[in-house]
C-alpha positions as CSV (number, residue, x, y, z in Angstrom):
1,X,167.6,117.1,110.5
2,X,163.8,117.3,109.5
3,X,161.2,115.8,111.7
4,X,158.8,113.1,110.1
5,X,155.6,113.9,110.5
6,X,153.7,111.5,112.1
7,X,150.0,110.3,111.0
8,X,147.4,110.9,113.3
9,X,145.1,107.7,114.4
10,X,141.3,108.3,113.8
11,X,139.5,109.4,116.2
12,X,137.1,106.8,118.5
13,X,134.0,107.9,119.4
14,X,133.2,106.2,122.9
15,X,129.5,106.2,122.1
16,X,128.0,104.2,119.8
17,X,126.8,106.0,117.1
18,X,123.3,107.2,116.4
19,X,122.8,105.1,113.5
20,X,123.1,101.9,115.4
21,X,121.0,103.0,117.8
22,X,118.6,103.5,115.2
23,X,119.2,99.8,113.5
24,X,118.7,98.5,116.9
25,X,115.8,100.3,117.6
26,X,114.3,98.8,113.9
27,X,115.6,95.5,114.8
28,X,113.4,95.5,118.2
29,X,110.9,97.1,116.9
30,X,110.3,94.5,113.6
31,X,110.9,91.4,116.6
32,X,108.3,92.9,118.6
33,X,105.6,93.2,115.6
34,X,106.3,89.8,114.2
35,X,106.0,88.2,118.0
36,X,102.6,90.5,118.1
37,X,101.4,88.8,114.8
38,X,102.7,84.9,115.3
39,X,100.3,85.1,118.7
40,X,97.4,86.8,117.2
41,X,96.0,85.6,114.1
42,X,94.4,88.5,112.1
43,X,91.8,87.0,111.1
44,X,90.0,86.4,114.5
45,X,91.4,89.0,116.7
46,X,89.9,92.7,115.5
47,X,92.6,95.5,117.0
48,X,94.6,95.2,113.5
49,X,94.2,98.2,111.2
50,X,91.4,98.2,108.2
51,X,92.2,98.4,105.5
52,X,90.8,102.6,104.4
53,X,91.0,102.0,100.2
54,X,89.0,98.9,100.9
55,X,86.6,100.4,103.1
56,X,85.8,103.0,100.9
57,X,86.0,101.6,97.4
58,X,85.2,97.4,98.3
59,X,88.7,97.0,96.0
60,X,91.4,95.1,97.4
61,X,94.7,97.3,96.9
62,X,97.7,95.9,96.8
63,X,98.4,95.6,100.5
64,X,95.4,94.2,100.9
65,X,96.2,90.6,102.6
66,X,100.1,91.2,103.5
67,X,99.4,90.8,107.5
68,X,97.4,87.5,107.3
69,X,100.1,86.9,104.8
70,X,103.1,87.5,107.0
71,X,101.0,85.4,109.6
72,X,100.8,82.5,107.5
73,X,104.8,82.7,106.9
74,X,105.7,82.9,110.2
75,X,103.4,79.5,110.8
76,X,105.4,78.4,107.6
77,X,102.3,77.8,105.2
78,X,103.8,79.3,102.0
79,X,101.2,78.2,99.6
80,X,98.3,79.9,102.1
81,X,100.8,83.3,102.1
82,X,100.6,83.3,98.6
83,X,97.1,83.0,98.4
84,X,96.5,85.8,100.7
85,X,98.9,88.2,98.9
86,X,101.1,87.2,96.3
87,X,102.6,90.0,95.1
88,X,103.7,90.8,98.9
89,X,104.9,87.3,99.3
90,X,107.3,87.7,95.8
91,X,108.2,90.7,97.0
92,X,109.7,89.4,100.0
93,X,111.3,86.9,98.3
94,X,112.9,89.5,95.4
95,X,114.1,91.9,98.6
96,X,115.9,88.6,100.6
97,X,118.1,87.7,97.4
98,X,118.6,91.7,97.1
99,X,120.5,91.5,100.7
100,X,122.1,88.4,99.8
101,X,123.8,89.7,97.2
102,X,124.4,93.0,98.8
103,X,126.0,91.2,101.5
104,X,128.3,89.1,99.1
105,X,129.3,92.3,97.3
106,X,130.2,94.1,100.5
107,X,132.0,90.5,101.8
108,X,134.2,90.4,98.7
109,X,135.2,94.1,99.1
110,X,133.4,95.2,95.5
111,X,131.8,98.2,95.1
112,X,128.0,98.1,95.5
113,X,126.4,100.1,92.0
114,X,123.5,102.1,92.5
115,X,123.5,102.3,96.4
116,X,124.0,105.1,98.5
117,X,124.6,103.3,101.8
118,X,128.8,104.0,102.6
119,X,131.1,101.4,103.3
């Protein structure tokens, strides 16, 4: 009488992986900067960086305004966001309904086109 084979489980790593560890890391670190940022308004305190094309050229680039921009969102004042930096603001805004819809893709078990990040 043959024996059946038997599969064999996956292995589980005891250790979280290094990955997480790095997500966590981001997560901390982006919590930190916007805690940094809602207590210290850019525009009165002087230890935020300057802005080098600026400097040099007198030219606003384009992210020229996004910190006194993402101050005035976490204070929720939209309209003076988007007069600091609108193209930042929109931007923003087009990469939030990105991740919602990533997220519904990955939540309905469809294939995500175009992204290399595995399931």
């Amino acid at each position: 009488m043959p024996a059946q084979l038997q599969p064999v489980p996956p292995k589980l790593s005891a250790r979280p992986s290094l990955a997480l560890f790095g997500a966590g890391v981001l997560v901390f670190a982006g919590i930190a900067g916007a805690a940094v940022l809602f207590f210290f308004d850019p525009t009165k305190n002087g230890f935020y960086p300057i802005c080098q094309f600026h400097q040099l050229t007198g030219l606003y680039c384009p992210g020229c305004g996004a910190t006194r921009a993402t101050y005035q969102l976490l204070h929720g004042n939209f309209l003076a966001a988007l007069h600091d930096n609108a193209l930042y603001v929109l931007a923003l805004v087009a990469l939030a309904l990105r991740g919602i819809w990533y997220l519904k893709q990955k939540m309905n078990h469809r294939p995500v086109r175009g992204s290399n990040i595995p399931a």
